[in-house]
Phi, psi and omega in degrees: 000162192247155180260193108220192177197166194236136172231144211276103161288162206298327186284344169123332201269148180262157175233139179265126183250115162261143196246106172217136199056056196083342190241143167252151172211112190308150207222125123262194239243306180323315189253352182321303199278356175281306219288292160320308201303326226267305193316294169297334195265012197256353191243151199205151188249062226226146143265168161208149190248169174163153152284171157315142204109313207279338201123341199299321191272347175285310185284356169279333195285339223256289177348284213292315176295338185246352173239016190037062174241159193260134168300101180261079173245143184302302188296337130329333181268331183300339188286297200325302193295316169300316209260335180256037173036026278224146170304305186299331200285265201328323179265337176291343163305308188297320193292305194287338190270342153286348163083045154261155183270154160286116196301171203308305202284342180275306171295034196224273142009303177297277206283322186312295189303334149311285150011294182309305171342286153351007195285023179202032166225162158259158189222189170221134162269127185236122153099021175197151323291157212239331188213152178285002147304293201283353151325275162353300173320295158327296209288282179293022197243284197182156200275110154280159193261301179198146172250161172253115179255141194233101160278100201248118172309147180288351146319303173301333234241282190347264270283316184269350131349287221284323224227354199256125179228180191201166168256077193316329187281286158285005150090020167295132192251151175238133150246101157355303214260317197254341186219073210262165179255157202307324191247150129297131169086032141286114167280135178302342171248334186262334172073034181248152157341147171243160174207154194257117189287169174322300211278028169262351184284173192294306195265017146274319235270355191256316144302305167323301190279326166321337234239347163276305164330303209301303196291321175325315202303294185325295186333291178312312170304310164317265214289029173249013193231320176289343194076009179265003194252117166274132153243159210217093172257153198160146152255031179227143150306325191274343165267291153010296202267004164301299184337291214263332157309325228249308164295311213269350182296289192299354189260314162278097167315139164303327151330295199317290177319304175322311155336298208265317150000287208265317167307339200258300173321000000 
């Protein structure tokens, strides 16, 4: 937040000193709002989409490490809310324990205020919003900056689904093939089972990813009308993210990045 004071000069008028970012600087009543403009525009928002699979959590950490934006995923804060048993935690629990998705109005409920909180980092969301209510939600909350979308062939999606295990209590994800944990069926920090959820198996997983297209398409439909939706398609990541470094460079002043760089350290 910006500070300022107002100090009385020797002719009777006053001047506003604003402290910002370390600095100080005089204001008049003209440049004030240039000043906050400058101050708000240091801040950049983005999302990323995807099915299950696509990369999303692999290509945020790669964002985040490289543009200082702090990394938001939804399934963390529902673990968070749960374990500190939080009013929003206990009932998206009743939903997850019947092997229901959470409805609309509780991850809406969960994540906006936090968001709100937030007024002074950028950030990247991942893996919210998911329907188009909670887009809306989103929408009237605060202004995105670019959304990302990872169009991943549905091959690619099985092959890596089939091969994908977890940590269920932290949402660490495994892949066999590309990202295996140091033991096999071991999570690498807690040493507890890893497990293969239900809908990753072969005879769920061609409903699930439909079933993420069908709810998906509005959500893609909102921010390509807003002008804000990049989309990225490959079945490899590592061909994938020159693309999406190569935007977010042009998107994120470099002051900006350095900034935020240096706040997450």
């Amino acid at each position: 937040m910006q500070k300022w004071v107002e100090i009385l000069q020797p002719n009777f008028s006053k001047t506003r000193f604003f402290f910002l970012r370390g600095k100080t600087q005089s204001a008049t009543r003209g440049n004030i709002r240039s000043v906050c403009t400058e101050e708000m525009s240091r801040l950049f928002r983005a999302v990323i989409m995807g099915p299950p699979g696509s990369g999303k959590g692999t290509i945020s950490e790669r964002i985040a490490r490289a543009f200082g934006l702090q990394h938001l995923c939804s399934g963390d804060f529902l673990r968070e809310n749960i374990a500190a048993s939080t009013e929003a935690g206990v009932l998206a629990k009743t939903y997850i324990e019947k092997g229901l998705l959470v409805p609309d109005h509780v991850m809406t409920r969960l994540l906006i205020p936090r968001l709100e909180e937030m007024t002074r980092h950028s950030w990247l969301l991942d893996g919210f919003p998911r329907t188009l209510a909670q887009a809306e939600a989103l929408n009237s909350a605060c202004e995105l900056d670019v959304v990302i979308s990872l169009n991943i062939p549905l091959e690619t999606l099985k092959e890596r689904l089939s091969h994908r295990w977890i940590h269920p209590a932290s949402g660490r994800v495994y892949n066999m093939c590309f990202n295996p944990p140091r033991v096999q069926g071991v999570d690498d920090i807690s040493g507890e089972p890893l497990i293969q959820q239900e809908d990753d198996k072969p005879e769920a997983l061609v409903a699930r990813l439909r079933h993420y297209k069908d709810v998906a398409k509005p959500v893609i439909d909102l921010y390509k009308a807003k002008g804000i939706l990049h989309t990225f398609s490959d079945t490899d990541t590592d061909r994938i993210w020159p693309y999406i470094s190569s935007l977010l460079s042009a998107k994120i002043p470099a002051d900006r990045s350095d900034a935020q760089r240096a706040s997450t350290h």
